[in-house]
C-alpha positions as YAML, in Angstrom:
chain: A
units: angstrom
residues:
- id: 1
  name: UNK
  ca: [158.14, -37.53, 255.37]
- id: 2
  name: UNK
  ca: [155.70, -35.02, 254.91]
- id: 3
  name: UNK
  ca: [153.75, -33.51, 258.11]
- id: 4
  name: UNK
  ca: [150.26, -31.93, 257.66]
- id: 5
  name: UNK
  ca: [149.72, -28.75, 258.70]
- id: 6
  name: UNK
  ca: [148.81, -29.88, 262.38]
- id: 7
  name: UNK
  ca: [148.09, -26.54, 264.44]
- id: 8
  name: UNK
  ca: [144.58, -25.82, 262.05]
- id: 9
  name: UNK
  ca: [143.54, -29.21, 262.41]
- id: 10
  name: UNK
  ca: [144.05, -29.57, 265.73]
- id: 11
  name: UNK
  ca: [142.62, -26.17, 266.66]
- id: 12
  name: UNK
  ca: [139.69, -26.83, 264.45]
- id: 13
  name: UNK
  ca: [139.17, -30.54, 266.33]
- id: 14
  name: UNK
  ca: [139.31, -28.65, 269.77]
- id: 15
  name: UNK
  ca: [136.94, -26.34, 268.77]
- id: 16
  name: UNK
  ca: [134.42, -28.43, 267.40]
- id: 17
  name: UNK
  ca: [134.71, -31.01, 270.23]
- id: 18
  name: UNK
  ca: [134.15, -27.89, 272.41]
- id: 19
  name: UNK
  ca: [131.01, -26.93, 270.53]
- id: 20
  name: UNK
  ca: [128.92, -29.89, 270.66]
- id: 21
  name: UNK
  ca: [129.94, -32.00, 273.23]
- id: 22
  name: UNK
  ca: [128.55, -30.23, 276.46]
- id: 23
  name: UNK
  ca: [129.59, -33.35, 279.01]
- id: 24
  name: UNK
  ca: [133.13, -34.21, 277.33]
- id: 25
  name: UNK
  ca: [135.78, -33.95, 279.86]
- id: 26
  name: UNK
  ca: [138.30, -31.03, 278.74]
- id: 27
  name: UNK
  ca: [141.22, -33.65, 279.59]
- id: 28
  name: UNK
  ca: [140.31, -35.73, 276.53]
- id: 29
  name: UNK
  ca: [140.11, -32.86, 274.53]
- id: 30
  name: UNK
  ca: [143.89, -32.46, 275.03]
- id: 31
  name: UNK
  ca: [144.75, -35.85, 274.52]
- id: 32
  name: UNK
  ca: [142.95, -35.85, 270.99]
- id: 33
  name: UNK
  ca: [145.28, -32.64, 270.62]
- id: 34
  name: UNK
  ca: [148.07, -34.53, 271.47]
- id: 35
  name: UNK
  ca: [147.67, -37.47, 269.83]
- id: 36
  name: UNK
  ca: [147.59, -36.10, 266.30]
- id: 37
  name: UNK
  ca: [150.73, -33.98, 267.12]
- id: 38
  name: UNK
  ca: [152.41, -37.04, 267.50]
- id: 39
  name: UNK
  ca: [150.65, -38.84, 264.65]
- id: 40
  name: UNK
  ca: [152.36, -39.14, 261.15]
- id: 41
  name: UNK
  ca: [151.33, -40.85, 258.16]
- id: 42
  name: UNK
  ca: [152.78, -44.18, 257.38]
- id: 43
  name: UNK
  ca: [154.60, -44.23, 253.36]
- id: 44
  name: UNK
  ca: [156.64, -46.71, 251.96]
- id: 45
  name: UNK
  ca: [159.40, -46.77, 249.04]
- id: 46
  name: UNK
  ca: [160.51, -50.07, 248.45]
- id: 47
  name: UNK
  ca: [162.86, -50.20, 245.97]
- id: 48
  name: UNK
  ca: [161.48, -53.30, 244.42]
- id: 49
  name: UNK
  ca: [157.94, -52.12, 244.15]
- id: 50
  name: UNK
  ca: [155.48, -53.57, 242.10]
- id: 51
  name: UNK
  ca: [152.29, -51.77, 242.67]
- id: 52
  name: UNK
  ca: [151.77, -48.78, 244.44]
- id: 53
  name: UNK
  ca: [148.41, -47.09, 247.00]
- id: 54
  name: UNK
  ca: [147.46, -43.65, 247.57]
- id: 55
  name: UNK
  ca: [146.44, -43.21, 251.03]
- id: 56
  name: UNK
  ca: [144.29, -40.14, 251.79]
- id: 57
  name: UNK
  ca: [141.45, -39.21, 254.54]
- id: 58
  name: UNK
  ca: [141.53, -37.99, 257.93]
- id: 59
  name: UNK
  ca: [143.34, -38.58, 261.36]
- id: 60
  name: UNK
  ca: [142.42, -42.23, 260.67]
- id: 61
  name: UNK
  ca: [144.21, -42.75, 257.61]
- id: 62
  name: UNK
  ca: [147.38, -40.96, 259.20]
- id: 63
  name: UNK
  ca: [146.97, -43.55, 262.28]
- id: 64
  name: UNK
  ca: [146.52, -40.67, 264.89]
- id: 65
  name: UNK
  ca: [145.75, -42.38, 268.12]
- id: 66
  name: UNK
  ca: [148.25, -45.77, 267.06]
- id: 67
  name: UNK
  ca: [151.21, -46.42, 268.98]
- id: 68
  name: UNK
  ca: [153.64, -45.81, 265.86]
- id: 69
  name: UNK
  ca: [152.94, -45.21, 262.20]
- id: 70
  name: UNK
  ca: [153.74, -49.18, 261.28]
- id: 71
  name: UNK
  ca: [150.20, -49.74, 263.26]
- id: 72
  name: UNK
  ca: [148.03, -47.91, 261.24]
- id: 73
  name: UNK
  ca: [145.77, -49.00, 258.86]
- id: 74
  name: UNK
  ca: [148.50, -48.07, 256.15]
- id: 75
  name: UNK
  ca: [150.94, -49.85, 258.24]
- id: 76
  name: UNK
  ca: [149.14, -52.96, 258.61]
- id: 77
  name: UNK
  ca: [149.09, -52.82, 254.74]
- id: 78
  name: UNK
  ca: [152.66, -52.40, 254.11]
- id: 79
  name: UNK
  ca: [153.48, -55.37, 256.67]
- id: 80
  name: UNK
  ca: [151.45, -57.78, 254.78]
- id: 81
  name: UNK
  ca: [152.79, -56.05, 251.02]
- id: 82
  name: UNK
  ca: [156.18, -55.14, 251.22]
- id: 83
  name: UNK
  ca: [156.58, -54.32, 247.52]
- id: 84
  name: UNK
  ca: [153.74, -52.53, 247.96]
- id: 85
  name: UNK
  ca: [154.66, -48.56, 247.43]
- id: 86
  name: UNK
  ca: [152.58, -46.53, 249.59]
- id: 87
  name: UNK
  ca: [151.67, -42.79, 249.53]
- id: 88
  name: UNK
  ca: [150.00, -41.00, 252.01]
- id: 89
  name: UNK
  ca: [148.23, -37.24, 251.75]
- id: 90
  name: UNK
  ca: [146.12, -37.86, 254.76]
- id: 91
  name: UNK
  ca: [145.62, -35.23, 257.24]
- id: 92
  name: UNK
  ca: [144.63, -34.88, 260.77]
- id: 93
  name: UNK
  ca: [141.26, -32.60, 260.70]
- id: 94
  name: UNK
  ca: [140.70, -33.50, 256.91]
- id: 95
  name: UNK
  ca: [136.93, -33.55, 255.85]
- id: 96
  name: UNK
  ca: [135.23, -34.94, 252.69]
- id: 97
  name: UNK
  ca: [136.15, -31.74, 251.09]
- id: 98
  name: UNK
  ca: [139.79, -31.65, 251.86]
- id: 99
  name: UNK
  ca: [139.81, -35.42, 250.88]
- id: 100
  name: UNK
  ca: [138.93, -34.02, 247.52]
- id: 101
  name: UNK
  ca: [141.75, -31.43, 247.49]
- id: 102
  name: UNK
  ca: [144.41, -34.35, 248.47]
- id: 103
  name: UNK
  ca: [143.56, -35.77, 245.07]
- id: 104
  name: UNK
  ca: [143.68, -32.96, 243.15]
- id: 105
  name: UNK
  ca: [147.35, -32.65, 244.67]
- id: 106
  name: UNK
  ca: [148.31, -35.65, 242.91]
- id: 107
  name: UNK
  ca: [147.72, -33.79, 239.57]
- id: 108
  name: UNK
  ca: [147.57, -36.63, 236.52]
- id: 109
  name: UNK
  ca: [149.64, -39.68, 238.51]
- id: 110
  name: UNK
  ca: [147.65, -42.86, 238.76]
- id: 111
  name: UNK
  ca: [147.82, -45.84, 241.46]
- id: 112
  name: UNK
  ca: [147.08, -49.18, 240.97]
- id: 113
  name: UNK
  ca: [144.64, -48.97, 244.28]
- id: 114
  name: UNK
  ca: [143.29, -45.40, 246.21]
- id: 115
  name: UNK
  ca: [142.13, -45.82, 249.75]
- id: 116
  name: UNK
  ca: [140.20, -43.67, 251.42]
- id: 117
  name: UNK
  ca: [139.51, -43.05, 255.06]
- id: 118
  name: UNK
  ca: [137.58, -40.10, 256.30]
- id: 119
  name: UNK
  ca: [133.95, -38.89, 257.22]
- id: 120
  name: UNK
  ca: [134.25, -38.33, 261.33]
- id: 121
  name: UNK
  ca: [135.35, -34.73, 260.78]
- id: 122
  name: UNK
  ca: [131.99, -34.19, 258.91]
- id: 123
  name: UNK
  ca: [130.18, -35.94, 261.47]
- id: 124
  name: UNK
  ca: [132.06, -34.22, 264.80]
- id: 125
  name: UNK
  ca: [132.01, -30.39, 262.77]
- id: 126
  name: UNK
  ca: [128.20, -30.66, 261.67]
- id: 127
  name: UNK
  ca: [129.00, -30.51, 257.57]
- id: 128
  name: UNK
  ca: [125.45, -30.10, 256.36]
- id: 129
  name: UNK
  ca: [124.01, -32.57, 254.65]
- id: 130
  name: UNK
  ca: [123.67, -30.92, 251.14]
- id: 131
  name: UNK
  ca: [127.09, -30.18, 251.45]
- id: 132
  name: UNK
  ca: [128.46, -33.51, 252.39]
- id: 133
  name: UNK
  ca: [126.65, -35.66, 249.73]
- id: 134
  name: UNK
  ca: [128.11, -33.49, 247.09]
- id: 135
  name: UNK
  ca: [131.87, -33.46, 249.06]
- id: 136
  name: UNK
  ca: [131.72, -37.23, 249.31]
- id: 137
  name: UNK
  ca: [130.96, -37.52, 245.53]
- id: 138
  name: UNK
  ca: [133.37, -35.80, 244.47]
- id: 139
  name: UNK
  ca: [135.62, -37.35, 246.21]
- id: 140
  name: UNK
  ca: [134.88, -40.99, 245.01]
- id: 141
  name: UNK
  ca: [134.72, -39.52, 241.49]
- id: 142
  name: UNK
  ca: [137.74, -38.10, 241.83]
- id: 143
  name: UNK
  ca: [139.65, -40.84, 242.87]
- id: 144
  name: UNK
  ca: [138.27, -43.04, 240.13]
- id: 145
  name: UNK
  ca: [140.35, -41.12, 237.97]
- id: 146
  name: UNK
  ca: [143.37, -41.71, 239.67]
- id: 147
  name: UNK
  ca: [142.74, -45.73, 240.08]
- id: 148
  name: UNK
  ca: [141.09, -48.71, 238.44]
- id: 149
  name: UNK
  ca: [140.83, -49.66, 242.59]
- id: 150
  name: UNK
  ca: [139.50, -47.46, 245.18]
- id: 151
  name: UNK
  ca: [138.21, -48.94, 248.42]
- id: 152
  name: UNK
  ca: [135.99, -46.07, 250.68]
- id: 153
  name: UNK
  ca: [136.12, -46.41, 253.92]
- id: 154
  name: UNK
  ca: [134.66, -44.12, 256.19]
- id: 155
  name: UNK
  ca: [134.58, -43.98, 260.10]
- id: 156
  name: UNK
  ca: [132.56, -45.96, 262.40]
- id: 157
  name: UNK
  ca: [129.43, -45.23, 264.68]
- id: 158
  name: UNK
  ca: [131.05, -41.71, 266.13]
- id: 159
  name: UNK
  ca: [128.39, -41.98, 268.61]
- id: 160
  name: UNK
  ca: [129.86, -45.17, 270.41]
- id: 161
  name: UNK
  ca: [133.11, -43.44, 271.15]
- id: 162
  name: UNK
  ca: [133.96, -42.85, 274.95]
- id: 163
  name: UNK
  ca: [134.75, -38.94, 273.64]
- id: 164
  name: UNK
  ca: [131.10, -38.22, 273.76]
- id: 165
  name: UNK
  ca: [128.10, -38.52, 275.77]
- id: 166
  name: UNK
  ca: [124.20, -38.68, 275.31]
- id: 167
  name: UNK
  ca: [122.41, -36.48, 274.48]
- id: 168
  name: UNK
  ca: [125.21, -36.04, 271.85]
- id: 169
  name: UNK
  ca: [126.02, -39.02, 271.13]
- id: 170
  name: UNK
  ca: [123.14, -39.73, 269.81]
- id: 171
  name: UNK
  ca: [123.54, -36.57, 267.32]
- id: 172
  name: UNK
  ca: [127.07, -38.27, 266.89]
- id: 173
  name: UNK
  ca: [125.40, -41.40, 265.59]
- id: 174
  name: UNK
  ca: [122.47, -39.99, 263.41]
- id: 175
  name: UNK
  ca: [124.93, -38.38, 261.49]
- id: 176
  name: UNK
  ca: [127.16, -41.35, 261.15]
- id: 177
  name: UNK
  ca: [124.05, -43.06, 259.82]
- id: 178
  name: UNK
  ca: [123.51, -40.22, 256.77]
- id: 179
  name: UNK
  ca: [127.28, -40.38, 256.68]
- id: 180
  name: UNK
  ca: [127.45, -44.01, 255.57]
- id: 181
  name: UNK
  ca: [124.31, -43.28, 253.33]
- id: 182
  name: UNK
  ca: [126.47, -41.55, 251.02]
- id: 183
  name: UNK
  ca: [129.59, -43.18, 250.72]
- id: 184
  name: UNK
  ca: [126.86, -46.39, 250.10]
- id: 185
  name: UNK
  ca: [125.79, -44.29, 247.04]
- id: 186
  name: UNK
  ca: [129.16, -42.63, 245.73]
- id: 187
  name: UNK
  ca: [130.99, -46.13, 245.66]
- id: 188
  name: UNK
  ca: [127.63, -47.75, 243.83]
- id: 189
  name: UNK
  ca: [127.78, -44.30, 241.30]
- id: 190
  name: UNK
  ca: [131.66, -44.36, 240.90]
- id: 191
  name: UNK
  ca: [132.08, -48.58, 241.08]
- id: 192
  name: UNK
  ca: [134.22, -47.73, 244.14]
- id: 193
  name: UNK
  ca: [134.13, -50.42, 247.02]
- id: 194
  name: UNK
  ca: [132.96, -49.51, 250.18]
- id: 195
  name: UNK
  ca: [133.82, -50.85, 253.69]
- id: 196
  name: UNK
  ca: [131.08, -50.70, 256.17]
- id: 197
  name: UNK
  ca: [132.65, -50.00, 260.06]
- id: 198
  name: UNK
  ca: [129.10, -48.90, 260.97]
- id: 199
  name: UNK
  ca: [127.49, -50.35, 263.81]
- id: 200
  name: UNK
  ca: [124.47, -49.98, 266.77]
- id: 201
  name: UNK
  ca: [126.19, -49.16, 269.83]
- id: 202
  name: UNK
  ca: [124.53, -52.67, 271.28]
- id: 203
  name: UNK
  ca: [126.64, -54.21, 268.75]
- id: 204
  name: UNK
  ca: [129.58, -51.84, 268.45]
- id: 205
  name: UNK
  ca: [133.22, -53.69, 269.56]
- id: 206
  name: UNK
  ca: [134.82, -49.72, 269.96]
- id: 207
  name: UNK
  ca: [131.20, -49.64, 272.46]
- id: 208
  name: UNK
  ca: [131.58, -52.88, 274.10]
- id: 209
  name: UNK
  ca: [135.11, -52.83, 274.37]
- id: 210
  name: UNK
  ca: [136.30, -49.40, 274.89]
- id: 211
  name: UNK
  ca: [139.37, -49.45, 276.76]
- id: 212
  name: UNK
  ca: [141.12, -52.37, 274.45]
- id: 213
  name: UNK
  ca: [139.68, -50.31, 271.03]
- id: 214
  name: UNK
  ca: [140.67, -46.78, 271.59]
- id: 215
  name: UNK
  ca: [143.21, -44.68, 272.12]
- id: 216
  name: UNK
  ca: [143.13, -42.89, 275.14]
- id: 217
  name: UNK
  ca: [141.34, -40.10, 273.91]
- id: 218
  name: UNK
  ca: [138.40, -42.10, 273.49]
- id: 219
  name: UNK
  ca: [137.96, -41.19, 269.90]
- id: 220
  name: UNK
  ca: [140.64, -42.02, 267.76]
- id: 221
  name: UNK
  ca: [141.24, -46.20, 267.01]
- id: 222
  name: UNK
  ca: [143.82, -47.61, 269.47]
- id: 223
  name: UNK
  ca: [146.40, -50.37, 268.06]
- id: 224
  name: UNK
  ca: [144.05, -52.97, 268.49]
- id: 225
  name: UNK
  ca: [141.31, -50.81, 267.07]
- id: 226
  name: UNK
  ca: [143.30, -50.08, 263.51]
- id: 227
  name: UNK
  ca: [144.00, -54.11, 263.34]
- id: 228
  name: UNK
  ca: [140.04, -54.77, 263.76]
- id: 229
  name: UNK
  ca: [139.32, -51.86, 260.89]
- id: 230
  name: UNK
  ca: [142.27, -54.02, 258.90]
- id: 231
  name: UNK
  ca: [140.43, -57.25, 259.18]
- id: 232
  name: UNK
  ca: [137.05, -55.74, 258.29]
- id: 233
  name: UNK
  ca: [138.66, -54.18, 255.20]
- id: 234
  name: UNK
  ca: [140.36, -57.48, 254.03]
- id: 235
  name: UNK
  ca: [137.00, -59.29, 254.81]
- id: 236
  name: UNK
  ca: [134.86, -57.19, 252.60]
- id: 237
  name: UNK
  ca: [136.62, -55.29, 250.59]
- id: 238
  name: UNK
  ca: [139.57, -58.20, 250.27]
- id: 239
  name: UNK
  ca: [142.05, -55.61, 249.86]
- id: 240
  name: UNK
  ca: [144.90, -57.94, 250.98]
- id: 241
  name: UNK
  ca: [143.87, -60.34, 248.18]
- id: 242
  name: UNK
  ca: [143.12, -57.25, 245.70]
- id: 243
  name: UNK
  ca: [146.74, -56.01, 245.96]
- id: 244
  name: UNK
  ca: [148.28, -59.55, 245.92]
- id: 245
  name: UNK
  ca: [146.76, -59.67, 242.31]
- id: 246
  name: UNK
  ca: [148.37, -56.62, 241.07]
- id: 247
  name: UNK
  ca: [151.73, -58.39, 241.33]
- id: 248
  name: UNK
  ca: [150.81, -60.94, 239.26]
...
């Protein structure tokens, strides 16, 4: 299985965590680094197949911060579809414009489905705004050419997780805000679905329940975390139901 190119991304993480969040404890800085050394993205080759996903995005769409690959979001697919044939070019560090360059990898192969997971690297590393409107459309675009199916889904409220604290957190969650703004628009413009994980910190579960949600570097998902961004995926996106009907 493939690894990403880890020591950029993680470097770049570190850096960027070090640059904007003044009160973040340097020990959770080297847990994130950690964590996505360990972290590999989660593929499956069935020999039976009968449909097959592209996986690409960030940290979250390798699983960083899961206790094994099969507890990932990818995982948690391939449990429930075991025909299903899944590829993943997701890398830790990846932004909306990397995202882009994973499908441009694929060169002319088309997927019955294309899910996407990314956006905190463009929220953490300050992508300006210009900038990231145009990344995230091309992305979306992108993958419509590789897929009938392509379900967007980027990160949560950045703001809520334990890895940051006020006064930027609250930088953290404006920007999550003009994040979700976007994808909104490139899934309308590209008939993508999108998958909203965006909530208030009041009304956040990765806020409320911290410790249960995330891994221990307070920003990545935790086990539990990836199975609650599965469920909100199946419930409105229906992916589960989406990908049953390709084997038919």
């Amino acid at each position: 299985m493939r690894r990403p190119p880890m020591l950029l991304a993680v470097s770049l993480l570190a850096a960027a965590a070090v640059l904007v969040t003044s009160g973040c404890a340097a020990w959770r800085i080297r847990q994130s680094v950690e964590l996505a050394r360990q972290s590999e993205p989660f593929e499956a080759t069935p020999a039976d197949a009968s449909a097959t996903l592209l996986v690409v995005g960030d940290s979250t769409a390798v699983g960083t911060g899961a206790s094994s690959p099969a507890h990932s979001v990818a995982g948690l697919i391939a449990r429930d579809h075991p025909r299903l044939k899944i590829i993943n070019r997701a890398q830790d560090g990846a932004k909306f414009a990397d995202i882009a360059r994973q499908l441009e990898a694929v060169g002319e192969q088309r997927f019955d489905a294309i899910l996407v997971l990314g956006g905190g690297n463009d929220v953490i590393r300050l992508t300006r705004y210009p900038v990231l409107e145009q990344d995230v459309a091309r992305a979306a675009a992108l993958a419509r050419t590789h897929a009938n199916l392509v379900v967007i889904m980027p990160s949560g409220n950045v703001g809520s997780a334990p890895f940051f604290f006020a006064p930027v957190s609250w930088l953290m969650t404006k920007r999550s805000q003009v994040l979700h703004g976007f994808v909104r628009e490139a899934a309308q413009d590209n008939s993508a679905l999108y998958v909203n994980l965006y909530k208030d910190k009041a009304e956040d579960p990765f806020a409320q329940r911290p410790g249960e949600l995330n891994a221990k570097d307070g920003l990545h998902p935790s086990d539990a975390g990836y199975r609650l961004w599965y469920a909100e995926l199946n419930a409105q996106a229906d992916l589960s139901g989406r990908l049953s009907a390709l084997r038919r």
